[in-house]
C-alpha positions in Angstrom: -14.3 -31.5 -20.1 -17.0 -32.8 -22.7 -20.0 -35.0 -21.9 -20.9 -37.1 -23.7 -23.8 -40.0 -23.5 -23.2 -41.7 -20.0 -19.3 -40.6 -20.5 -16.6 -37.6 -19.5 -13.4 -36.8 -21.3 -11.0 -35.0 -19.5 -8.1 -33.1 -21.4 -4.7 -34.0 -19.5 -2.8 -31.0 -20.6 0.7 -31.8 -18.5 1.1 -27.9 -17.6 5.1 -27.6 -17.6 5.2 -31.2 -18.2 4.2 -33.5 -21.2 1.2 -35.9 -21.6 -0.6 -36.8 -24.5 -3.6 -38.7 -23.0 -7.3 -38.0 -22.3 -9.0 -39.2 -19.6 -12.1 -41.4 -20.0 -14.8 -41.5 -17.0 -17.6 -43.9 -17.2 -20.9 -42.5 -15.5 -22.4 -45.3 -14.3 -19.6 -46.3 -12.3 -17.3 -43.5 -11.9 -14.4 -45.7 -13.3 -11.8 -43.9 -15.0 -9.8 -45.3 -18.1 -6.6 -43.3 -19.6 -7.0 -42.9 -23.6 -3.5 -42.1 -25.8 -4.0 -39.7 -28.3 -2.4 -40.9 -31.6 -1.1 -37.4 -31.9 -0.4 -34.2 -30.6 1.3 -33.1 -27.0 -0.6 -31.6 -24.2 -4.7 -31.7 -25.3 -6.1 -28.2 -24.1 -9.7 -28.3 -25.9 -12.5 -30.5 -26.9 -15.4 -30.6 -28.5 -18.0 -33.1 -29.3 -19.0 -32.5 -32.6 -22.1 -34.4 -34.2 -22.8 -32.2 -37.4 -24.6 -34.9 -39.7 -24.9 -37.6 -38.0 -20.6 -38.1 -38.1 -20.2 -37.7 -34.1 -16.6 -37.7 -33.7 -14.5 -35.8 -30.2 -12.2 -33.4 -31.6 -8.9 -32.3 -29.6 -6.9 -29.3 -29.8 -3.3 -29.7 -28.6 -1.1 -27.1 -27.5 2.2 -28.8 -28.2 5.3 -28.2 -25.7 7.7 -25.4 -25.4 10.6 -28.0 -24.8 9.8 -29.7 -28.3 12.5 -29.6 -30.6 9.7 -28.9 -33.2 7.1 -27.1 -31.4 3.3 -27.6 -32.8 0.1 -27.8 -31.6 -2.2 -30.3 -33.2 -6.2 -30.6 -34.0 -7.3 -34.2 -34.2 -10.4 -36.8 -33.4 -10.4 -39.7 -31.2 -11.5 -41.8 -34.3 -8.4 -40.9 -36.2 -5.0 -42.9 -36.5 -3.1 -39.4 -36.3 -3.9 -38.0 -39.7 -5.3 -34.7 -38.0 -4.0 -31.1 -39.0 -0.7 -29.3 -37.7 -2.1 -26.3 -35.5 0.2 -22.9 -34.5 2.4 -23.7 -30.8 -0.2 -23.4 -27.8 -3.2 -22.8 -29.7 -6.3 -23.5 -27.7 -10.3 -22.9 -27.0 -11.3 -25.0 -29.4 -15.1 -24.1 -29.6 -17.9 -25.6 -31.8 -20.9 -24.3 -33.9 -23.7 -26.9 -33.3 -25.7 -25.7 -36.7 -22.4 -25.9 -39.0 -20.1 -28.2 -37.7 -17.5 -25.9 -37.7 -15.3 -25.0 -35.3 -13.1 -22.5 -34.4 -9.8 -21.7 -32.5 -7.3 -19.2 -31.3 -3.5 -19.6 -31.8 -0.4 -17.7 -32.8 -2.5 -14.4 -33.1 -5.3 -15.7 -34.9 -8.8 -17.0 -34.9 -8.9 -20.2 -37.1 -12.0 -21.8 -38.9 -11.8 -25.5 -39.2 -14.6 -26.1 -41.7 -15.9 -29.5 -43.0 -14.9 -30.9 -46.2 -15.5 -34.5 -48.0 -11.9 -36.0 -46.4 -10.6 -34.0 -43.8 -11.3 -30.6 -42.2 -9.8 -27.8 -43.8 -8.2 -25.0 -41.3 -8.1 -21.1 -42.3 -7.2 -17.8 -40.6 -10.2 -15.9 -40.7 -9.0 -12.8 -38.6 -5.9 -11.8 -36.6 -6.7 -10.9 -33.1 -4.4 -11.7 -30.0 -7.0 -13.6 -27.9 -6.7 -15.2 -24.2 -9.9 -16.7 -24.9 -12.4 -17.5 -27.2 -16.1 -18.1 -26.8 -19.1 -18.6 -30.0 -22.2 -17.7 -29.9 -23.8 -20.1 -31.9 -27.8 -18.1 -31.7 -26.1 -14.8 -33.0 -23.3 -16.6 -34.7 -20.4 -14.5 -33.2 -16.8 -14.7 -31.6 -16.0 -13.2 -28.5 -12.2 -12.6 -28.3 -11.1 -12.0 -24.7 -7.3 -9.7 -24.6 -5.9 -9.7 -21.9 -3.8 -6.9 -22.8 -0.7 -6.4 -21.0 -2.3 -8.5 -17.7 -1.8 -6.0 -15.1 -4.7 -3.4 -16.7 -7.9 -3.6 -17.9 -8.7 -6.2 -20.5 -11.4 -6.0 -23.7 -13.0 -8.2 -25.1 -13.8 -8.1 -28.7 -16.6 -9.3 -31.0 -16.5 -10.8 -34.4 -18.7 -12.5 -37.1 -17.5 -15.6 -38.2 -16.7 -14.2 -41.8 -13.8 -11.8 -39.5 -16.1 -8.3 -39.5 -15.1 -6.7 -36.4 -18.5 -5.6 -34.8 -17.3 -4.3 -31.1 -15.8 -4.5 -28.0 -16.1 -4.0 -24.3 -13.9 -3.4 -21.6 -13.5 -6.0 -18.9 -11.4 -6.6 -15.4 -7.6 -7.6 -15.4 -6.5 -10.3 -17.8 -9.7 -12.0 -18.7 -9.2 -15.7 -20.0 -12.4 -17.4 -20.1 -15.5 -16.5 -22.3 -19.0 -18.4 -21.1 -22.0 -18.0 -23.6 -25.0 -18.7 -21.4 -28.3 -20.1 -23.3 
C-alpha cells in the first residue's frame, strides 16, 4: 500500500489468479474505486515517487505463471502502457527519496531503474537471489533478504547501490520482508 495525500493504493496482486487493477481508497470517505492498469499482470509493488517535482505512482508487476509469455512489468499510473518489460515475478519495488531512483529484485538480480530525460532506464547492478529487498535511503544501502533453501536459517545481505557487497547477517527461517525503520 502507498499513501498518498488524502488517498491509498492498494496492489491487487490476484495470487494464483490474474488481476491487473489497483485499488483506489479515498480518505475522507473511505470509498473505494478500482483503477486498470494499462499494463502488466498482477501489480506486487508501489512506490510514490516525487523526485523533482514529477510525482508519478510507479507499479511493479509480477506477470503470471500461466502467461503464454510470462513478464513482469514496471510502469506509472500516468502512463498509457509505455513502461519497461521486467524479469517473471520480480517484486519489492523500493524507492530512494534523494535520487529518484528505484530499485528491484527479480530473476536473480537487483535492478536500478534510474531517471533519464524520456523514460527510466533499467540495469542489473548485482546478482543476488533475494526474497526481499529493503533501501536504506540515510546510508544508501540494499538489504537483500535469502531465504536460502526455506527450512534453515536465512541471511540477509548488504549492498551499496553501486553492487559492493559490504556484509551479511544471519536471520530465522525464510525471511521475506526487509523494514528500514527511521
Amino acid at each position: 500500500m502507498v499513501r498518498v495525500n488524502d488517498r491509498v493504493y492498494i496492489a491487487n496482486s490476484g495470487g494464483y489468479g490474474k488481476d491487473s487493477t489497483l485499488t483506489e481508497i479515498l480518505l475522507s470517505n473511505d470509498a473505494p474505486q478500482i483503477l486498470a492498469l494499462p499494463a502488466g499482470t498482477n501489480p506486487s509493488s508501489l512506490v510514490w515517487n516525487n523526485y523533482q517535482s514529477s510525482a508519478k505512482l510507479y507499479y511493479l508487476c509480477k506477470g503470471h505463471y500461466l502467461d503464454l509469455v510470462q513478464k513482469g512489468w514496471l510502469d506509472n499510473l500516468s502512463s498509457t502502457g509505455q513502461g519497461l518489460e521486467a524479469p517473471v515475478y520480480s517484486d519489492d519495488l523500493v524507492l530512494d527519496d534523494y535520487s529518484g531512483e528505484m530499485y528491484f529484485i527479480g530473476a536473480g538480480n537487483v535492478y536500478k531503474v534510474a531517471n533519464s530525460a524520456s523514460w527510466p532506464i533499467l540495469t542489473i547492478i548485482f546478482s543476488q537471489n533475494a526474497y526481499g529487498l529493503g533501501y536504506d535511503a540515510d546510508q544508501n544501502l540494499l538489504y537483500c533478504a535469502d531465504a536460502k533453501d526455506f527450512s534453515s536459517p536465512g541471511e540477509v545481505h548488504v549492498y551499496r547501490t553501486d553492487g559492493t557487497k559490504i556484509g551479511s547477517f544471519r536471520t530465522g527461517v525464510a525471511p521475506g520482508e526487509v523494514v528500514i525503520l527511521k
